[in-house]
N, C-alpha and C positions, 0 to 999 in steps of 0.2 A: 049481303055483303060478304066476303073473301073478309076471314078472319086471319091475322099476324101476328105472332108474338114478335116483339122488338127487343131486343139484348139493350140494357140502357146502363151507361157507366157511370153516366153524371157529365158527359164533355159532350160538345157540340156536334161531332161527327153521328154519334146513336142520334144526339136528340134531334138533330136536321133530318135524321133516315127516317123516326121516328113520323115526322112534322109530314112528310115527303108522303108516305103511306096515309097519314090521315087523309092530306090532302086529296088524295086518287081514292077516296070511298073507303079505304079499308077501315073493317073493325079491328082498331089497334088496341094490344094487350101491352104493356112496358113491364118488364121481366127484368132487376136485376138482382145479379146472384151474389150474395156476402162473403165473398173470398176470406175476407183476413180481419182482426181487430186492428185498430189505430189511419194515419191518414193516409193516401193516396187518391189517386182521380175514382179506381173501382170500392174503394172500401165505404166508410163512413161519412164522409165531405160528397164524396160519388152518388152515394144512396139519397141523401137529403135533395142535392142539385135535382137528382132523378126524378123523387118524387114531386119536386118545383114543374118540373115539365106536365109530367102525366095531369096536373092538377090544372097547367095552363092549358091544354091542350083536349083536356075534358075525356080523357082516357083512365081505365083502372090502372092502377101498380100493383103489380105483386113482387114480393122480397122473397126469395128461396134462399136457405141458409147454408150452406157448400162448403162452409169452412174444412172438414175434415175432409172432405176428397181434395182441397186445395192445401193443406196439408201432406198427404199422403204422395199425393202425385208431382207437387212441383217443390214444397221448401225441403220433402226429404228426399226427394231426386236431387234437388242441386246441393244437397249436402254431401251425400253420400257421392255424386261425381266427383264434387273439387276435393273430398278427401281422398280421393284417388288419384288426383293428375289432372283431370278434366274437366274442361270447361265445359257445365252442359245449355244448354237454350234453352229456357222456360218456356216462351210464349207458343210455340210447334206443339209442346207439350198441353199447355194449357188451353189452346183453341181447340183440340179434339176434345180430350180427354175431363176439362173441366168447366169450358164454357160452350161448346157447341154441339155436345153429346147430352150432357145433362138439359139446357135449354127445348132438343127438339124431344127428349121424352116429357120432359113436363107438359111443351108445347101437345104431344098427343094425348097422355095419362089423363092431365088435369083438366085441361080446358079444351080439349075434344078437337085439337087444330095440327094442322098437319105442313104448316108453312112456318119458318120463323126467319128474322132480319136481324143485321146488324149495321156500323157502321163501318165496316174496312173499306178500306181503298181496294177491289178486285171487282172480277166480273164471271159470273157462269153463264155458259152455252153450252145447250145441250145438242148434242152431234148423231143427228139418224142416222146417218152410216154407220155407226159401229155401237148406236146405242148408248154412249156413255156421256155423262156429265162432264166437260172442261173448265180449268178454273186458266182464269186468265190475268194477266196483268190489268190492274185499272189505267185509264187516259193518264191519268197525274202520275208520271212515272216518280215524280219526286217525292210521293205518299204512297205508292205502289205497296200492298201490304201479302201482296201473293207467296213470298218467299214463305212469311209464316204462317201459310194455310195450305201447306203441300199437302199434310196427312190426314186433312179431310176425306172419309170413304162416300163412295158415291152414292149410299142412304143420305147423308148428312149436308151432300152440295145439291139433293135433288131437292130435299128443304129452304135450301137457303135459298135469303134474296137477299143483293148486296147494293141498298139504293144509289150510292153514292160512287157506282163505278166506270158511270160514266164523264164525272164531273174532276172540276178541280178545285180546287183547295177553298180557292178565292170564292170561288162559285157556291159552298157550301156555307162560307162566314157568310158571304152576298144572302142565302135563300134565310139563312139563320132569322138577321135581322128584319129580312121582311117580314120572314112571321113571327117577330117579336120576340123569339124565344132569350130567356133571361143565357143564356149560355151562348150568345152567341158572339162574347167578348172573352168567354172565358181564354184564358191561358191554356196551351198545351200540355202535354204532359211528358215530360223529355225522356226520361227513366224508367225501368221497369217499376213496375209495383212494389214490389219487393226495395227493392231501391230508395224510393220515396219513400217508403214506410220507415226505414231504417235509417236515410241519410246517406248511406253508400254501399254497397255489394260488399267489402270489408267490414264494416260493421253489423252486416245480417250474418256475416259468415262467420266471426267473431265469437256471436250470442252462439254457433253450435259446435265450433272448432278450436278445440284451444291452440294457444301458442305451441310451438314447437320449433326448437331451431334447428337448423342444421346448415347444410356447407351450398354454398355460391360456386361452382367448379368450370372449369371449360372443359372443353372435348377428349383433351389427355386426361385429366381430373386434377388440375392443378384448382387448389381450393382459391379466391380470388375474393370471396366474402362470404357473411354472414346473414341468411334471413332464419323467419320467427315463422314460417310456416309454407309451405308449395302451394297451398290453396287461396296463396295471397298475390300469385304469380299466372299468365297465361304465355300462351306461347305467341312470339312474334314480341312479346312485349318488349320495348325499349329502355321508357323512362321508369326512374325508381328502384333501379337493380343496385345502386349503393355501392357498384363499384368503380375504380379507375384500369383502361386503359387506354391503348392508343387507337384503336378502333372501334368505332361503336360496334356492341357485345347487342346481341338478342337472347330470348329464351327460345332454346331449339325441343329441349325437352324438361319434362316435369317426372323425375323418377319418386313417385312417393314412395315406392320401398324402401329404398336409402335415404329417404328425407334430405334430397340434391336437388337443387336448381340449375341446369345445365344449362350454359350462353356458349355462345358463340357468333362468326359474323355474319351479316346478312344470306351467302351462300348457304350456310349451314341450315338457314331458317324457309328454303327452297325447295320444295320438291314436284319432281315430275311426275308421280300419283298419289294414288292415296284411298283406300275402301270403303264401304259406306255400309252400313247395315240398318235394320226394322224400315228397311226402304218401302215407302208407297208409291205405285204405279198411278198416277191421279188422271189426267186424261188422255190414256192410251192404254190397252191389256199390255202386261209385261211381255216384253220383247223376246225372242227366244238364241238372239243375233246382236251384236254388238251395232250401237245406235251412233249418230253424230249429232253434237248437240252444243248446247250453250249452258254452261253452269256457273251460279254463285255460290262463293264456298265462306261469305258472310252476309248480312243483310245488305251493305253497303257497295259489297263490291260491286267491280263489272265485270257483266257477264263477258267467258271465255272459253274458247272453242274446245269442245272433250270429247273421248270418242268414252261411251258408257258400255262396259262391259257384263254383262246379266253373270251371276253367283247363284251360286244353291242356298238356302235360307234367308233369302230375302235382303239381299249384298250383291251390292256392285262394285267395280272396281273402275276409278274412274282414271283414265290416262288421259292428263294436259297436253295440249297441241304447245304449248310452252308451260314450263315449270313456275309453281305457283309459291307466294310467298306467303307465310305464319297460315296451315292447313291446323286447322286445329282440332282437334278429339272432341266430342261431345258437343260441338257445333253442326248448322246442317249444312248438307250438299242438298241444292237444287237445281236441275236442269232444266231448260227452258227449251224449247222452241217455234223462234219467234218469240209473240207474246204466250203463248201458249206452257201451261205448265204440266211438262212432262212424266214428274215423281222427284222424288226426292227422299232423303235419309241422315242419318245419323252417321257424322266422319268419325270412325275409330281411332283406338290407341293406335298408336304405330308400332310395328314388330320390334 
């Protein structure tokens, strides 16, 4: 039998992948990693459910304890960004660097295997023509999870297997209860980790930022109000900016130097490019020629039409077929085409 380490969180989607792989013969290993103390779906509620699987399912578990590279890499990156202005993105962060990098080495070191799974919504195809691994959108465009696995390198997507990519949503509660598994009612999990753990991204930010106040301004620098910190603020943001006027006001920029919140109206919050840096090339060699393409510049958005321009240290410069609105720092740029994911990166400060 074809040995698999499975990524297992505690929710339904690992545990069905999990279920899915037994099912087709494999020797299933359930692997999951201890990111952080207190509740959330991956932490301690996550671990227990987990172990509930592998036990129905007549599988080992193993626990690997991660906390301090999930420390290092994601709560002090997002510290250290929003005290600067920026909004950064965990999860891009965390799928390489703390849950799919650390998973395929144990998956080789420990237990002698060379394949590992998870539950996202995506799909890899590998492409003899040019030899490379493609990662793709999953069917379920509405769980589509590709946006936040751009910067997987192609050791990492030639390991993976993504059972649930070709499936939909309903499809997976459906296989859940046919085989019984106790999670197949659970509840989603809406928030980042972080998030749930804390109750809201202002009060994890809270526990490592103190208050600071400074000036609310517009574009001339007419002071307009009062806030208790910039890292309490993103851009595009609307609601909650505590002032009055006659138009609604966005956050166009986050100057932490001068501890300023800068609004203005919707144009202001508009732009027709914007660069991208520690950009991953995922299924195509970096381009040496400006590309046409399709990119999101959040998880949510819809994709829109760019012409991708290739930079020296691993930056792009991306120019919208129409100007785009709240481009945010420390969010990603991901361009598509088709379903097909082309690379992606990190949107910078603005000049």
């Amino acid at each position: 039998m074809k040995k698999v380490v499975v990524g297992l969180s505690g929710g339904v989607d690992s545990s069905t992948a999990a279920a899915i792989l037994h099912n087709q013969g494999y020797e299933v290993v359930g692997l999951t990693l201890w990111l952080m103390k207190g509740k959330g779906q991956c932490c301690s509620e996550g671990m227990i459910d987990a172990a509930n699987i592998c036990e129905q399912l007549g599988i080992p578990h193993q626990v690997v304890d991660i906390r301090d590279v999930f420390q290092t890499n994601i709560v002090d990156y997002l510290v250290a960004g929003y005290s600067v202005g920026i909004t950064p993105l965990p999860c891009s962060q965390c799928n390489k660097t703390v849950k799919f990098g650390p998973m395929v080495q144990y998956a080789r070191e420990e237990l002698g295997c060379d394949r590992i799974a998870t539950g996202h919504y995506a799909k890899i195809n590998y492409d003899e023509a040019t030899g490379r691994y493609q990662l793709l959108r999953a069917v379920d465009r509405n769980k589509d999870q590709s946006y936040f696995l751009y910067d997987l390198s192609q050791d990492l997507l030639a390991a993976t297997v993504f059972p649930l990519g070709n499936m939909q949503k309903a499809d997976t509660r459906r296989i859940a209860a046919e085989y019984g598994l106790a999670t197949a009612d659970k509840p989603e999990s809406q928030d980042l980790c972080l998030v749930e753990s804390n109750g809201s991204m202002r009060a994890f930010l809270d526990k490592y930022l103190a208050p600071k106040k400074g000036d609310i301004v517009d574009t001339s620098g007419k002071v307009l109000g009062q806030h208790d910190g910039v890292h309490h603020y993103t851009i595009g943001q609307r609601k909650g900016l505590g002032v009055a006027a006659a138009e609604p006001l966005y956050v166009i920029e986050l100057d932490a130097v001068n501890n300023r919140v800068i609004v203005g109206d919707r144009t202001k919050a508009t732009q027709p490019e914007c660069t991208v840096n520690r950009v991953n090339w995922v299924s195509i060699a970096e381009p040496s020629t400006p590309i046409h393409a399709e990119v999101q510049i959040r998880y949510r958005s819809h994709p829109t039409p760019v012409t991708v321009i290739p930079l020296e240290n691993s930056r792009v410069r991306l120019v919208f077929d129409e100007p785009q609105f709240s481009i945010t720092p420390g969010q990603a740029a991901v361009w598509y085409e088709g379903d097909k994911v082309l690379g992606g990166g990190i949107i910078e400060q603005f000049s």
